[in-house]
N, C-alpha and C positions, 0 to 999 in steps of 0.2 A: 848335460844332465849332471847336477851333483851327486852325492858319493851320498847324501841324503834321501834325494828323490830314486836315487837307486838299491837305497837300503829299504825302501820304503815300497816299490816296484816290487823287489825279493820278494815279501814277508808278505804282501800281499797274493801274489800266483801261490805262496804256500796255501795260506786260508784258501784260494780260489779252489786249488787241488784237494786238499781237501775236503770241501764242500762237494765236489766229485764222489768221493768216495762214498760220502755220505747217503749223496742219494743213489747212487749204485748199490748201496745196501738198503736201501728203505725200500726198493722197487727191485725185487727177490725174483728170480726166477725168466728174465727178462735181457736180451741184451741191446735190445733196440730201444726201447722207452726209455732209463736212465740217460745216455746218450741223445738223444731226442730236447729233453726235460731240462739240462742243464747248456747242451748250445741254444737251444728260444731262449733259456735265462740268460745267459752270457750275451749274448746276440742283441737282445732286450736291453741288457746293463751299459752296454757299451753305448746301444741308440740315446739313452737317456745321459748319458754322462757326455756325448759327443754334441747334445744340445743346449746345455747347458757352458754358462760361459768361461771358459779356459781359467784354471787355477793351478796352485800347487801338487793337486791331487789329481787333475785330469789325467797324465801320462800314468803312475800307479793305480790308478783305477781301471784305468781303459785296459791295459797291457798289461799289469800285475795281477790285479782281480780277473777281471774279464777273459785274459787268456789264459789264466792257470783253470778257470770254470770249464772252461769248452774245449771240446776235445776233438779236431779234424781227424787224428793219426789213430783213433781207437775205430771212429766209423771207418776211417780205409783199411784198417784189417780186417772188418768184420765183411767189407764187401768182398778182399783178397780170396783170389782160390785157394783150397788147400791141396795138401797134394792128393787126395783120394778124389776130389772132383775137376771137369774138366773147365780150365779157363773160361770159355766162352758161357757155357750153362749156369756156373756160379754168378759169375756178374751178372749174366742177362735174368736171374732170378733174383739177386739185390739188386737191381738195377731203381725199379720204383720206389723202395724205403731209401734209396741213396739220395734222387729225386725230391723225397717229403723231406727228407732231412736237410736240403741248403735250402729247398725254396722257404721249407719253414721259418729256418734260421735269417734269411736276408729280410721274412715278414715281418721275424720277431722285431729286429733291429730297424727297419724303416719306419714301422707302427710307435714302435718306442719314443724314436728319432721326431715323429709329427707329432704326436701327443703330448708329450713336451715341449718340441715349440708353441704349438697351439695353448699351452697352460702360462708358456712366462708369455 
C-alpha cells in the first residue's frame, strides 16, 4: 500500500465517521436504528464496491469509507451488561436486535454484492 492509497484510506474512515454521526443525529431519540441504518449502508457500500472491478480506490473505499460508516464496537456495548443488570437477562433481551443487526447487515452487503454483478 502507498503512503497515497493510505492517505487516501485515512480521510476517507474520517468522512465515513462522520457520516455516523450524522445520522445518529438525524434519527433522535433512538439507539438501535442509527446503528441499524448505517451498517446495511456500509454493508451495502462495501457489497457494491467489492463487485466492481479492483481499482485504485477499492481498498480506500472498502476500508476507509466503508469502515469508518459501520460500527461493530457501538452495537457490542449496547448489547454489554451494565452493572445494574444481570449478565444473562441483558444479553438474552438484546439478544434478537443483535440477531437483525448482522443478519441484516451480511443481506445488505450480499444483495448489494448480486445486484451489481447482475448490472455490469
Amino acid at each position: 500500500m502507498t503512503a497515497s492509497v493510505l492517505a487516501i484510506t485515512v480521510a476517507l474512515g474520517g468522512i465515513g465517521a462522520l457520516l455516523r454521526l450524522f445520522v445518529s443525529k438525524a434519527i433522535p431519540n433512538s439507539l438501535w436504528w442509527p446503528i441499524g441504518v448505517v451498517n446495511c449502508i456500509g454493508s451495502a457500500l462495501v457489497g457494491v464496491i467489492f463487485a466492481i472491478p479492483e481499482s485504485l480506490w477499492t481498498v480506500p473505499l472498502m476500508l476507509g469509507l466503508g469502515g469508518g460508516l459501520t460500527t461493530f464496537s457501538t452495537l457490542a456495548l449496547l448489547v454489554s451488561p451494565n452493572l445494574e443488570q444481570k449478565m444473562f437477562t441483558q444479553i438474552r433481551s438484546n439478544l434478537p436486535l443483535l440477531c437483525l443487526h448482522v443478519v441484516l447487515g451480511v443481506l445488505s452487503c450480499f444483495s448489494a454484492l448480486a445486484i451489481t454483478q447482475g448490472a455490469l
